[in-house]
C-alpha positions as CSV (number, residue, x, y, z in Angstrom):
1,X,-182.4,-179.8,41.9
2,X,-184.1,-178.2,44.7
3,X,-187.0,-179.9,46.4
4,X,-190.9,-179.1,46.5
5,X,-191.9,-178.9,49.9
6,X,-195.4,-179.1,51.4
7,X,-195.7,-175.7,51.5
8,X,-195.0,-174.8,48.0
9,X,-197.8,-176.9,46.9
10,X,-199.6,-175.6,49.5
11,X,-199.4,-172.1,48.1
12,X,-199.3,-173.0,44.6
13,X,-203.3,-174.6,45.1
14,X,-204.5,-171.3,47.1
15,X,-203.1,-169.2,44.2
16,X,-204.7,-171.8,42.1
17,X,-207.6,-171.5,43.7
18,X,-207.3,-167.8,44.2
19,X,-207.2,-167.2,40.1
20,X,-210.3,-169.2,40.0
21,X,-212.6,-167.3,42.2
22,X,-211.3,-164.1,40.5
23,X,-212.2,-165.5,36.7
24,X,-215.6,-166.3,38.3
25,X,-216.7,-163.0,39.9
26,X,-215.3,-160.1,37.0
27,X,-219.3,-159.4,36.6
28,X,-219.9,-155.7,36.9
29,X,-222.2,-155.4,40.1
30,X,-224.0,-151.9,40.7
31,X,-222.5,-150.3,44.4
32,X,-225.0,-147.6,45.1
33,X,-224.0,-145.2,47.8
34,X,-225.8,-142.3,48.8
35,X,-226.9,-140.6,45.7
36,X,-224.2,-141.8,43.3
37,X,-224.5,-145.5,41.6
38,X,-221.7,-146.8,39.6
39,X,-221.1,-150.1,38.8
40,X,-217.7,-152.1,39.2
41,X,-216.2,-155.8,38.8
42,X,-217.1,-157.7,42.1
43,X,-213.7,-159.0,43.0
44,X,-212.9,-155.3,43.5
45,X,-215.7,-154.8,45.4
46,X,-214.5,-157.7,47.7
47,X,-210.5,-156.7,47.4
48,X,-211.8,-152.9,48.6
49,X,-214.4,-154.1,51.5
50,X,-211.7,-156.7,52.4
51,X,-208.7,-153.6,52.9
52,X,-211.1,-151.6,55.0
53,X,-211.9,-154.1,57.4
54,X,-207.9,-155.4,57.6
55,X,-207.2,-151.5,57.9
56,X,-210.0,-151.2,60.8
57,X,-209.0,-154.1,62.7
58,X,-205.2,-152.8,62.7
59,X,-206.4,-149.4,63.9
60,X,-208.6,-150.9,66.7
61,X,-206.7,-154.1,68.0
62,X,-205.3,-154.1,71.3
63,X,-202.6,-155.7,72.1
64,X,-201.7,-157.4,75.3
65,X,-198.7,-155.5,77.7
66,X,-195.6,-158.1,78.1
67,X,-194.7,-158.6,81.6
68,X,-192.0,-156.2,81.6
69,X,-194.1,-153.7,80.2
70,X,-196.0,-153.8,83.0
71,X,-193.4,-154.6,85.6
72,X,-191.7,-150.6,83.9
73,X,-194.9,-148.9,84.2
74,X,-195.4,-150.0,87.7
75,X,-192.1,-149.0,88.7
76,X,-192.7,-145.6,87.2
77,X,-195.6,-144.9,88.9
78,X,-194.1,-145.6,92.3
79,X,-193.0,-142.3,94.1
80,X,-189.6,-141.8,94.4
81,X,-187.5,-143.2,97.5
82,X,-190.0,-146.2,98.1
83,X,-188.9,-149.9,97.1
């Protein structure tokens, strides 16, 4: 028999958790955006805000150049025959 570690439980009382917030906030809400108003369940409301803000911060992050990145890009830059 395998064992439980501390991340299984872990996991198992955020998904716990998880299923409780969703039970709690399937109320309709009204979204009103420009001139059309509909109304949906809030936890998509939150699942669809919550995608466009993880899309946006992929689109716009900057990530840091490694060393040799840098060290490449330098050495390309140099003109040819200098050391």
């Amino acid at each position: 028999m395998k064992k439980i570690d501390f991340k299984q439980v872990f996991n198992l009382i955020l998904i716990g958790l998880l299923i409780v917030f969703v039970v709690q906030n399937m109320d309709d809400v009204p979204v009103r955006y420009m001139k059309w108003t509909f109304d949906i369940p809030l936890i998509i409301l939150i699942v669809i805000v919550f995608c466009i803000g993880f899309f946006t911060a992929k689109i716009f992050r900057r990530t840091p150049e490694k060393k040799e990145d840098k060290k490449l890009k330098n050495e390309l830059e140099k003109p040819p025959g200098t050391v």
